[in-house]
N, C-alpha and C positions, 0 to 999 in steps of 0.2 A: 504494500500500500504506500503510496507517497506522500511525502512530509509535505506537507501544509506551510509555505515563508512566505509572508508578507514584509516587502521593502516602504515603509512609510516616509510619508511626506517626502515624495522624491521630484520636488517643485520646477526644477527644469529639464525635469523626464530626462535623465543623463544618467541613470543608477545602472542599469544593463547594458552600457555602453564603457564604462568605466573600468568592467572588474571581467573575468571568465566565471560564470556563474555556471557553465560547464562543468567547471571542477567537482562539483561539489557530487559525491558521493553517491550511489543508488537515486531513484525516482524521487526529484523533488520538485514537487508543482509550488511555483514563482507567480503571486502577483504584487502586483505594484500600483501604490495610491499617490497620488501628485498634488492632493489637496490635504487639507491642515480641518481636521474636527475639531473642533473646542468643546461639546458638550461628552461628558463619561458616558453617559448610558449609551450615544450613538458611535463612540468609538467603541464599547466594548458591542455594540452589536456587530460593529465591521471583524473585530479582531477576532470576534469569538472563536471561529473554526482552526484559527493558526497553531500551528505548535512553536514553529523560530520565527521572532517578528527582527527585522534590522531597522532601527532606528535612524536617525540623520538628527545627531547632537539633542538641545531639548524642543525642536520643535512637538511631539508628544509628549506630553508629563506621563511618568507612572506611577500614581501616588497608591498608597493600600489600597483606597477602595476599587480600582479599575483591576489588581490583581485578583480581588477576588471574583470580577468578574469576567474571569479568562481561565477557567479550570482545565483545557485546552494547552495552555501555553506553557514551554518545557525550558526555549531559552530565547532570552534577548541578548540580541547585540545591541549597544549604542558605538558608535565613530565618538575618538575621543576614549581617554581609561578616567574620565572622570565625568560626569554627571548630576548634576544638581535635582533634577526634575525625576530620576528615579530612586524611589523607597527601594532602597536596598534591604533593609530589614525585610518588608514585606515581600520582597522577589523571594527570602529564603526561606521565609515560613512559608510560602506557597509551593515551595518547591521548584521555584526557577531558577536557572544560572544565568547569571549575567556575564556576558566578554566585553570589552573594549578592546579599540584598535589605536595604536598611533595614530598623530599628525604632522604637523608642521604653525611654529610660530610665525614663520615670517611672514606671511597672509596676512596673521592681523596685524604687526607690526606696519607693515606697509599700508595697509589701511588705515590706521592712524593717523599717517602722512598726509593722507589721498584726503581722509577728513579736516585734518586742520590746513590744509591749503585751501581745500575748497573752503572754509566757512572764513579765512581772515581775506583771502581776494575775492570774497564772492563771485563763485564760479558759476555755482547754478542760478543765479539770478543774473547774471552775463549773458551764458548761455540762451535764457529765455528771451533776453531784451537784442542780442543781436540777428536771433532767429525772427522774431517781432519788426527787426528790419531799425534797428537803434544801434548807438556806436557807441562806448563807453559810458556806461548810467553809473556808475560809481566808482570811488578808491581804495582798494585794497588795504592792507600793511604787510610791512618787512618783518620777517622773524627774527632775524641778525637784531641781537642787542635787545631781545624781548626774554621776558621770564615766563619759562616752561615748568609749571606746578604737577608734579607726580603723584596722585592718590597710590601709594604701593608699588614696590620697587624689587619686584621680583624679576623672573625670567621676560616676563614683555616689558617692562618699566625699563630695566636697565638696558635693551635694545633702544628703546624710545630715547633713553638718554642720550646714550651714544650717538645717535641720530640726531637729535638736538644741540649738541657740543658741533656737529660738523657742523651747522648751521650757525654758529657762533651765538648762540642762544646761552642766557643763565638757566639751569636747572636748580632745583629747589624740590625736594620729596619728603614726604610724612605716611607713615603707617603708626599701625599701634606697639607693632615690636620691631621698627628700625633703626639701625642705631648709623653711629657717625659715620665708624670703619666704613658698612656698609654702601654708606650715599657717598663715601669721596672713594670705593672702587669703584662708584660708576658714573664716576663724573657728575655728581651731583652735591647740594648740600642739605643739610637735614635741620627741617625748622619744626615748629608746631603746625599741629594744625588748621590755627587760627591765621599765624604769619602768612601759612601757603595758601590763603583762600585771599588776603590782602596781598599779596605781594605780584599776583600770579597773572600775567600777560592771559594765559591758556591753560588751563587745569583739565590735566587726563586723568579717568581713572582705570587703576591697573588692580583691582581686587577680586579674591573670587564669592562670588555670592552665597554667604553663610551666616547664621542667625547673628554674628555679631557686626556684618556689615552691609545688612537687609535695614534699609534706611539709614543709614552711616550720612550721609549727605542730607542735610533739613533746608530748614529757610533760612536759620540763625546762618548756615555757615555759605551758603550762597547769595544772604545779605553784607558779607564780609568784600565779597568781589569789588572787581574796577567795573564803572559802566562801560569801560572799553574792553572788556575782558569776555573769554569764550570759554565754554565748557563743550569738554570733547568725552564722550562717553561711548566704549567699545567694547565695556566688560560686561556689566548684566543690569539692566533699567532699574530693578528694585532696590540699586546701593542709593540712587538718589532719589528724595521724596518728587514723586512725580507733580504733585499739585502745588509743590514750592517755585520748583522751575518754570511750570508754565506760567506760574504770579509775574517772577519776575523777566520773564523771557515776554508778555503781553506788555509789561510796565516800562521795558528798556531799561531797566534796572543792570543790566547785564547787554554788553552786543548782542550775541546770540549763542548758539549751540549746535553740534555736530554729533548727531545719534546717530548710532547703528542695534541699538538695545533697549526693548520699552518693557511694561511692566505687565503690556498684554501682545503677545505676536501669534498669529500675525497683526500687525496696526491696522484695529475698526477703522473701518473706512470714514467714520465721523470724527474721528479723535481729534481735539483742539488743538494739535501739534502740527497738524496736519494744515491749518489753515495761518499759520503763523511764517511772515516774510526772514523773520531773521532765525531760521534754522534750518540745518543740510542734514536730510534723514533719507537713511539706508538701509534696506531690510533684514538686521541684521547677517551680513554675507560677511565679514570681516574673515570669516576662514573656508568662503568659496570659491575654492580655485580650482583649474584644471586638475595641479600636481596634487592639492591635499585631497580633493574628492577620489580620486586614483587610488590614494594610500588609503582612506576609508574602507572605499569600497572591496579593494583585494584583501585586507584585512579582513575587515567582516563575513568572506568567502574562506576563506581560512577557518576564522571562527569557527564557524561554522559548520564545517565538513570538519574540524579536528573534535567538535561535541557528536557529531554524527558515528564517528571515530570510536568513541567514547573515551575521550581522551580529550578534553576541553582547554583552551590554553587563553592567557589573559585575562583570568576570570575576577573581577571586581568583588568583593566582601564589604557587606556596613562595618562601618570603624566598628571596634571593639566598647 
């Protein structure tokens, strides 16, 4: 009888074309969804027949209650070995394994880029006015000699820094556990948190979304900004309070903003972000690439056939 795999939310129908799903072991019937359910009961009626579902990062949450409505399901992959959106605990009481696969940083790293260029020369608002048949509607600014503010200075912070030093930019970064050593190996220096929301040209954040930095970013500390200042956000919508930003993103409290991360994805077609002139927003893609979806995807085919295997490799566990 053949295995039952659903590939989800596979939004530029590019998931069968990426990887050999050939490989994979004995009879196994492959479909593939390209749109994004939000509500649990009509995902878990899609899902219900599957045994392996392949994920695409957290566009599906897997919270407990969607496992227990999936008595069917033996293993997920997600792309990525880490995942926020699936209840690990609950994959294991239900009796599912979960794998992950590698990636690649540089994607979003470079997206970064791609975002704080476009939102300080206003690209897309260029874009639109020379296409309209206009020649120059606005002026940009120079990075050279502006201050680059780091929410968290791990593995994508310290690329970004580096990136920001060539651009003869000052850097400046704060976490809750980063210390000096730390911010001057990476070309940075390390202030409070208060300092780097006043001092900061551009403030990215580099955190991973976890109960202690799930609203980490308020009004108090986006009321601290320049009104010439930009918030560039590539990590996960819910570090910053969504209804603060938008305050001051309507008020010009703030230049503007360059999202690739909201607190609902995909972004309602109504969302008031959506209607606002000084922000550059991207559906979260920051790690849509030819190369990393490759690496997902072959991955996930691995996974896959090596659980088929019985022999499962990659396999994610809730903390302890």
């Amino acid at each position: 009888m053949a295995t039952k795999l659903a590939i989800l939310d596979d939004y530029q129908r590019v998931a069968l074309e990426m990887a050999d799903w050939t490989n994979l072991p004995g009879e196994v019937d492959i479909t593939v969804f390209d749109d994004n359910l939000a509500d649990l009961d009509a995902v878990a009626a899609r899902l219900a027949p599957f045994e392996v579902l392949a994920a695409m990062r957290e566009r599906t949450p897997f919270p407990r209650d969607l496992f227990a409505k999936l008595p069917n399901l033996k293993l997920l992959v997600t792309t990525g070995m880490r995942n926020g959106a699936i209840d690990l605990r609950a994959a294991a009481d239900h009796g599912v394994t979960v794998c992950g696969t590698g990636g690649q940083s540089a994607a979003t790293v470079e997206m970064i880029w791609a975002l704080i260029q476009a939102v300080v020369r206003n690209l897309p608002q260029e874009d639109r006015a020379t296409r309209a048949g206009h020649w120059q509607t606005s002026v940009g600014k120079t990075l050279a000699g502006r201050t680059l503010g780091l929410v968290g200075l791990g593995r994508l912070g310290a690329h970004t820094a580096a990136i920001a030093n060539l651009f003869d930019m000052r850097v400046i970064a704060w976490s809750e556990n980063l210390t000096a050593d730390r911010a001057r190996e990476c070309g940075a220096e390390l202030v409070s948190k208060a300092e780097l929301f006043k001092q900061s040209d551009i403030v990215s954040i580099h955190l991973i979304l976890s109960k202690r930095s799930r609203g980490l970013i308020g009004a108090a500390d986006l009321a601290l900004m320049k009104p010439d200042a930009y918030l560039v956000n590539t990590a996960r919508g819910p570090i910053v309070d969504e209804a603060a930003l938008l305050e001051v993103l309507r008020e010009g409290r703030i230049a503007g903003a360059a999202l690739d991360v909201y607190d609902v994805e995909p972004l309602p077609r109504d969302h008031p972000l959506l209607a606002l002139e000084n922000t550059v927003l991207s559906p979260h893609m920051a790690y849509v690439t030819q190369e990393n979806l490759r690496q997902f995807h072959a991955e996930t085919v691995e996974d896959i056939a090596a659980w088929l295997n019985g022999q499962p490799i990659r396999i994610l566990e809730a903390p302890k």
